[in-house]
N, C-alpha and C positions, 0 to 999 in steps of 0.2 A: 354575354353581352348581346342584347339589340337590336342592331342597326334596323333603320326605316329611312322610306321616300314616304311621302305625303302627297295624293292628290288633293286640293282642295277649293276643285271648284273650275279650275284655268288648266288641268293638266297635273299629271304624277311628276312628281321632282324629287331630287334627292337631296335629304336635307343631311345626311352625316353623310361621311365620307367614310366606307367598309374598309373595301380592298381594292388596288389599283387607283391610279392616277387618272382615269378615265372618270369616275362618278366624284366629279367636283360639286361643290352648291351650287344649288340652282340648275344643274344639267337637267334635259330631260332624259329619263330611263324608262328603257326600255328590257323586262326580265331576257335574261342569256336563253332560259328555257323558249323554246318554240316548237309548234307541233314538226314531225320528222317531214322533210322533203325530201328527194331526189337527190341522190348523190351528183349527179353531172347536170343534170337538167333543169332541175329546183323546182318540178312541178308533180302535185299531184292528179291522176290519170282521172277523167269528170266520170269514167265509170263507176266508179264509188259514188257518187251524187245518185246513179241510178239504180243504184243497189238496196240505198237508206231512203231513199226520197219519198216512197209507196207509204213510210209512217209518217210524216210531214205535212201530208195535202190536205188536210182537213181546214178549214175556212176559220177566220178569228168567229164570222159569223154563228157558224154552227153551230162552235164550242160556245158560245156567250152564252151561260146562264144565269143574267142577273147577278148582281150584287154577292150570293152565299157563291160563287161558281169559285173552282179553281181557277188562279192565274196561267197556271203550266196550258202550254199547248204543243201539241206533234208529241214527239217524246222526251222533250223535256220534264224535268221532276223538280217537286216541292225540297230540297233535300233541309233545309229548317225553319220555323217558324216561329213567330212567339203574338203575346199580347201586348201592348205598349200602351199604358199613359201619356198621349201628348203634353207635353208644357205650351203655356198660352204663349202669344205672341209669333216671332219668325224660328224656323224651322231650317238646319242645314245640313247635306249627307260630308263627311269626312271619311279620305278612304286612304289608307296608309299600310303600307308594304313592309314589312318586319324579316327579319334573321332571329331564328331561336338559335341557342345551343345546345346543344347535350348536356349541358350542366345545369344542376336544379338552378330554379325559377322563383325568386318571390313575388307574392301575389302583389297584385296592383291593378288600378284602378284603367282600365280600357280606354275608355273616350273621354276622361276628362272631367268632362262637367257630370253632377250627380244626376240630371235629367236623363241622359243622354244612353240608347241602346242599342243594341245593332248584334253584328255577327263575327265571329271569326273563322276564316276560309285557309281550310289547310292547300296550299298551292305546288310546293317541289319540296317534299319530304316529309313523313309521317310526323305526328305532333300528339304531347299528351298534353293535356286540359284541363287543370285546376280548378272547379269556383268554389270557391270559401265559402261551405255551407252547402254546396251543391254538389251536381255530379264530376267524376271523374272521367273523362274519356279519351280516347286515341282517335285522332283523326287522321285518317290517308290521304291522298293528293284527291285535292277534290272535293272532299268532304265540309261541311259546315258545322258549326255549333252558335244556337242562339245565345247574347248573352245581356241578362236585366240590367236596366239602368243601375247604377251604384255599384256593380258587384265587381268583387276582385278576384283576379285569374292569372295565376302561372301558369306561362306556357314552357314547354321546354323539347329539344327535339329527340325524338327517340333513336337508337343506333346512336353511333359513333361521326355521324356528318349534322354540318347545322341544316336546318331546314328552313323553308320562306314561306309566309304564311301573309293573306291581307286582314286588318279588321277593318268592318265597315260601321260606324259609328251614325246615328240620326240623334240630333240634338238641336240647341236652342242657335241660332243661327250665326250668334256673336262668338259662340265660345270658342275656346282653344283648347287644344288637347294636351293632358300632361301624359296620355297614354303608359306602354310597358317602354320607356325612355330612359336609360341610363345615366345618356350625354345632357339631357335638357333640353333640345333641340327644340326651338320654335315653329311655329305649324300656323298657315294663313290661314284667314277668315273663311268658313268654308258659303258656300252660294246658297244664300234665304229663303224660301220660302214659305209664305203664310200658310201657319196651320190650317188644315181641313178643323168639317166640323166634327165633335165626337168627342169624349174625354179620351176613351182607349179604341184602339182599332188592331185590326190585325195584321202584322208585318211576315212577308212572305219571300223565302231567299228562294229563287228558282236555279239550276243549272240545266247546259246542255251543252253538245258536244255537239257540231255541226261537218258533215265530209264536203269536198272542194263543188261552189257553187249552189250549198243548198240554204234552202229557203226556213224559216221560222217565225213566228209572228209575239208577240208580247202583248196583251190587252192594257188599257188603260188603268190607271190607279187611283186612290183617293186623294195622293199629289204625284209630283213627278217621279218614275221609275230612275232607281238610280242601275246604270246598264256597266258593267267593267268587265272587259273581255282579260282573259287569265292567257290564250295561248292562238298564235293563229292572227287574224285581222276581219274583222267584221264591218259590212256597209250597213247603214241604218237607214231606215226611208223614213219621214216623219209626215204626221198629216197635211203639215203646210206644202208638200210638195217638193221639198227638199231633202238633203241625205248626205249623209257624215261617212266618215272611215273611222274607224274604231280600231287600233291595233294594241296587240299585246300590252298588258301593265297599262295600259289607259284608262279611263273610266269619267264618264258624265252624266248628265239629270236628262232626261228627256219628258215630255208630257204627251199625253194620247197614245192610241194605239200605234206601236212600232211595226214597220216589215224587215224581218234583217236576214241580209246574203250571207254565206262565207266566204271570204275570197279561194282564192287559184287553190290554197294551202290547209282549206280550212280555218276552223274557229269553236274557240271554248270559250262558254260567259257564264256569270252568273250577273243577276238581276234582283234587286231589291224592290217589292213591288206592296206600296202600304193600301192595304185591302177596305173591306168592311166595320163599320162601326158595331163595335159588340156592347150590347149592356152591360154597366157598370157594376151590375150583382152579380149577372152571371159571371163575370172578369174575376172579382173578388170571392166567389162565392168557395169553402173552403170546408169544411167535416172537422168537428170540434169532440173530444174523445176526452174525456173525465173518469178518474177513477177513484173508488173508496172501500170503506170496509162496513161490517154490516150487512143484515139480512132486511128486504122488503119486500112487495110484495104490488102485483097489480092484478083486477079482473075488470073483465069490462064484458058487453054481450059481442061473443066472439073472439074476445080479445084474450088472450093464454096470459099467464102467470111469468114474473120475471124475478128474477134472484139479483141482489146487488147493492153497491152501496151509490151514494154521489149522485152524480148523474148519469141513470143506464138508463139502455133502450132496449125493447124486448120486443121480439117478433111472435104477433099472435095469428089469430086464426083470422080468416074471412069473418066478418060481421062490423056492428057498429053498436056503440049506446054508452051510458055512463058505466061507470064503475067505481070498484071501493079498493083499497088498499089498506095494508099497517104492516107492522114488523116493527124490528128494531135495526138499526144503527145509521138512523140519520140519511135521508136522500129521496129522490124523488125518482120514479119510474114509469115507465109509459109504453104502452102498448102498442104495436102495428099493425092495423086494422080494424081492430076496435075501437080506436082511437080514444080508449079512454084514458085517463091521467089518475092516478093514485097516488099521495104523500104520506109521507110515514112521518112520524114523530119519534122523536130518541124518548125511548123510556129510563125511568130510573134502573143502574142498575144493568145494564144492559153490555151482553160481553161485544166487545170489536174485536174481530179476527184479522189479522195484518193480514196484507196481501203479498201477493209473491212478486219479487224483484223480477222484471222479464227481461230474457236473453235475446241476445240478437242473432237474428234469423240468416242463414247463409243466402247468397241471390239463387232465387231460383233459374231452371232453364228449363222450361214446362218442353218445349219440344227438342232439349238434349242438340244444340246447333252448335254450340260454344259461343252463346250469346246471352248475356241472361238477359232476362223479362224485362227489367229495368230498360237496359242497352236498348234492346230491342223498342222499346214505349219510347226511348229519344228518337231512335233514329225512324221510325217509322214502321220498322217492320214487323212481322208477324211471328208474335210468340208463340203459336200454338202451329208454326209450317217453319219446316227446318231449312227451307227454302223457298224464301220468299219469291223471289224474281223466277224461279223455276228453269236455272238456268244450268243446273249440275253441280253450282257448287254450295257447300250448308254457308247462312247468313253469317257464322263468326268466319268461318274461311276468308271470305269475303274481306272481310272488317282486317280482321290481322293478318292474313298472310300475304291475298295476291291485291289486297286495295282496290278492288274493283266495287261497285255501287251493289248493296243488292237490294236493291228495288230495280233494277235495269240488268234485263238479260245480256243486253249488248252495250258493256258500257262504253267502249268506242266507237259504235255504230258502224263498223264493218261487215256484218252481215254474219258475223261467226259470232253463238254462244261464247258467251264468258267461258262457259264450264271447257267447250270444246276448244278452246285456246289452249287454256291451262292443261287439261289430261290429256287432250288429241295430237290433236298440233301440235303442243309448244309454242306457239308462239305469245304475242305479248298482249293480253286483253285492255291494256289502258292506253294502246296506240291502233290507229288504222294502218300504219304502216311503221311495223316491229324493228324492221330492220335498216330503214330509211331510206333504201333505193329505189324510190319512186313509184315504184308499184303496192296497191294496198294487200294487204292480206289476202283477203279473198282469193283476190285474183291469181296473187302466187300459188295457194293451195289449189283451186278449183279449174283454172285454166291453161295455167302456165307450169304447175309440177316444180315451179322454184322453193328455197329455202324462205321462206319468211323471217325468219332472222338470222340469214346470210345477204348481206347486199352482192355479191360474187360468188353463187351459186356452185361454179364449178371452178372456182380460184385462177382462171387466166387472168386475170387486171383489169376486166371488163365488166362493170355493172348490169345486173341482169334485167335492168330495166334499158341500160343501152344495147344490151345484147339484141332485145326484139327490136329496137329500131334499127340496126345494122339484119343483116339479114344471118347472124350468128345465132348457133345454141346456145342459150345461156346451161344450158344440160352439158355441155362437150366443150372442153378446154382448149382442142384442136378439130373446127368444126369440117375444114376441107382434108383432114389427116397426113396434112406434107409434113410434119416433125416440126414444127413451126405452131406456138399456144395464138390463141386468136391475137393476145395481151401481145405477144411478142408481133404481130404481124404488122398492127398498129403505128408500131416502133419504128421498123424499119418500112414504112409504106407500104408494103402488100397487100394481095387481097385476102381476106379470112378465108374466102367460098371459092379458090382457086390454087389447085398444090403448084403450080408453075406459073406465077405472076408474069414472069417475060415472056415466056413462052422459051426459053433458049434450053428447053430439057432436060430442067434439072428441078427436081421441087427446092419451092422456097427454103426450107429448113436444111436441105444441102447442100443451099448457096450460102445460109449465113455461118452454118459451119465451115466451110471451103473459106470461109473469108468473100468470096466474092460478091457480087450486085445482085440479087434476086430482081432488083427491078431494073436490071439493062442485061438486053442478050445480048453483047458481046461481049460480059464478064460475067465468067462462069468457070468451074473447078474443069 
């Protein structure tokens, strides 16, 4: 089964009820998932802002390259794209929040109306991907897949847990979506607006990953950007001089170019951003492959001789000028370069040699990654570099085991290679802070000598991010050594950085063994 919230237009809602008494109709929701904060404190430290920030500064100005330019700016990435036929009239984004299971999936129709295109964003738990007729693929938390208007897609989750996934739907402004919906669940009018100009234009899904208080910009689109923050809370500045909060599982339309913060906690988006107008040939333009039986034959000046039946194409030499052909069994051939054309006529008489039934080809993997060529041509990366991103780990690595981006060395933007998470460290490449006691990675590994995914580095009951603010080791269990763990010291009011809190001569930990007061001198063993 299912389940989905629907934002459409006013806010994400929940329109079936999953699990718990909590997600009634109509509630608004917000996902359980959130980037990790601080066990005691709930903040992430702004030094991570100054860690990532150095790839961010570059001006929306700068990067403007006219019309053909990428939308991604700082280190945000294209992660999929597609070409879209607009339909005439109004135009609405639909964004809706789904539950796969592990159990197969039949295909069905995504957004609804047959106009209607968009994406599917894998968000808390890996996801396989159907389209009938199309590719196959696994997607990680984070990952997108483009998908054409009309096409039908089971989804289903991989492993043994369901997984939550958004589809982002562009369609005719009226419609409603019969989406992957079990229950039937009805879906409001999503918010209009007027087509641009263009038959087909280019639709562009961005993400990025943002650490506490940093900056990112969004260029302007052919219509309104549609902007859905996936983890975290985002402030948005618009050009009228105004500015929104965006938090988790939200999502809205905005127009012109965006400024956007992350709050105290961070922030994860992805952004729908419709591009440039592409020619209508080029959009359609497609390599048509005939085959037949028979011998022919073409010469032209410069142009080489070609064997074949039907319609073949034959690559000649340098040159140009007419030419003559003949043979036998029916078809027309043509040369490259010489540009000449030769047709043959069926003679009386004449033998036809069947042709061979052709096998299908296994996927290649030209650079041996564990990704084939195919994979690699979807998702963007480089078939012929067994790592892409150049970050330590090969591009299938990536994809199926640690789900990290690989087109982004730093897919959390902590300041540590992917690769160096995964074989160095250990710690967690798809979080700034792996173990969630308030301090980001880096810092634990580079400064502070803590566990990155231990939030209680030396196990007294004190987080190692409170530890630095106390004036304890988060290294030393017993930081003043009275037989007394910092955790315990807490407990019974002492000081961590003092073996005799009273002073009355006896260290703390053989006052609380004695039974007596550690904090009053006049009880003591």
């Amino acid at each position: 089964m299912i389940s989905r919230s629907v934002w459409d237009g006013r806010g994400l809602t929940r329109r079936q009820r999953n699990t718990g008494a909590d997600e009634r109709r109509g509630q608004q929701v917000r996902p359980e998932r959130r980037l990790r904060t601080a066990v005691r404190t709930g903040l992430v430290t702004t030094a991570m802002a100054a860690l990532v920030a150095g790839g961010a500064g570059t001006t929306l100005a700068s990067q403007s390259g006219g019309e053909g330019s990428s939308p991604a700016r700082g280190h945000a990435a294209v992660v999929a794209q597609q070409i879209i036929d607009l339909p005439s009239g109004q135009l609405g984004w639909q964004v809706t929040r789904r539950t796969a299971s592990p159990a197969d999936a039949d295909a069905a129709a995504l957004f609804g109306s047959a106009d209607a295109a968009g994406f599917v964003v894998a968000d808390d738990g890996a996801l396989l991907v159907s389209v009938e007729g199309g590719p196959r693929v696994r997607l990680a938390s984070g990952e997108a897949l483009a998908v054409e208007a009309g096409a039908e897609v089971a989804i289903a989750a991989t492993g043994d847990d369901e997984a939550e996934f958004y589809t982002l739907g562009l369609g005719r402004g009226t419609a409603k979506s019969a989406a992957i919906d079990r229950a039937g669940a009805t879906v409001g009018d999503p918010t209009p607006f007027a087509t641009p100009g263009g038959a087909a234009r280019d639709l562009d899904l961005l993400r990025d990953v943002l650490a506490a208080d940093e900056e990112s910009e969004l260029p302007a689109g052919a219509g309104p950007t549609l902007l859905l923050v996936t983890e975290g809370t985002l402030e948005v500045a618009t050009p009228n001089g105004g500015s929104i909060e965006i938090a988790a599982g939200d999502a809205t339309t905005l127009e012109g170019d965006l400024a956007l913060t992350a709050a105290d906690e961070g922030a994860a988006f992805v952004a729908a951003v419709l591009g440039a107008e592409v020619d209508a040939d080029e959009a359609s333009a497609s390599p048509t492959y005939r085959t037949g039986s028979g011998t022919g034959g073409g010469t032209g000046g410069g142009g080489g001789a070609g064997t074949g039946g039907g319609d073949r194409t034959g690559t000649g030499g340098d040159g140009g000028g007419g030419g003559s052909g003949g043979g036998s069994g029916g078809g027309n051939g043509s040369g490259n370069g010489g540009q000449a054309t030769a047709s043959a006529t069926e003679t009386a008489g004449a033998t036809k040699t069947p042709t061979a039934t052709p096998t299908a080809q296994p996927d290649t993997d030209a650079d041996d990654d564990g990704l084939s060529d195919d994979d690699e041509a979807l998702r963007g990366t480089d078939p012929n570099l067994a790592d892409t991103d150049g970050d330590g780990l090969l591009d299938g690595r990536e994809v199926f085991e640690t789900g990290t981006d690989p087109l982004n060395a730093d897919s959390d933007a902590d300041g540590i290679t992917d690769g160096e998470e995964v074989d160095t460290y250990g710690s967690n490449p798809s979080s700034n802070d792996g173990d969630g006691d308030g301090l980001p990675d880096y810092n634990e590994i580079f400064q502070h000598g803590t566990d990155p995914n231990e939030p209680d580095t030396d196990g007294d009951g004190i987080s190692d991010h409170d530890e630095l603010n106390y004036p304890t080791d988060p290294l030393l269990a017993d930081t003043d050594g009275d037989g007394l763990s910092d955790g315990g010291e807490l407990t019974y009011g002492t000081n961590p950085t003092l073996v005799d809190t009273d002073g009355a001569g006896f260290g703390d930990g053989a006052e609380v063994d004695a039974a007596t007061s550690p904090t009053d001198p006049t009880s003591h063993p």
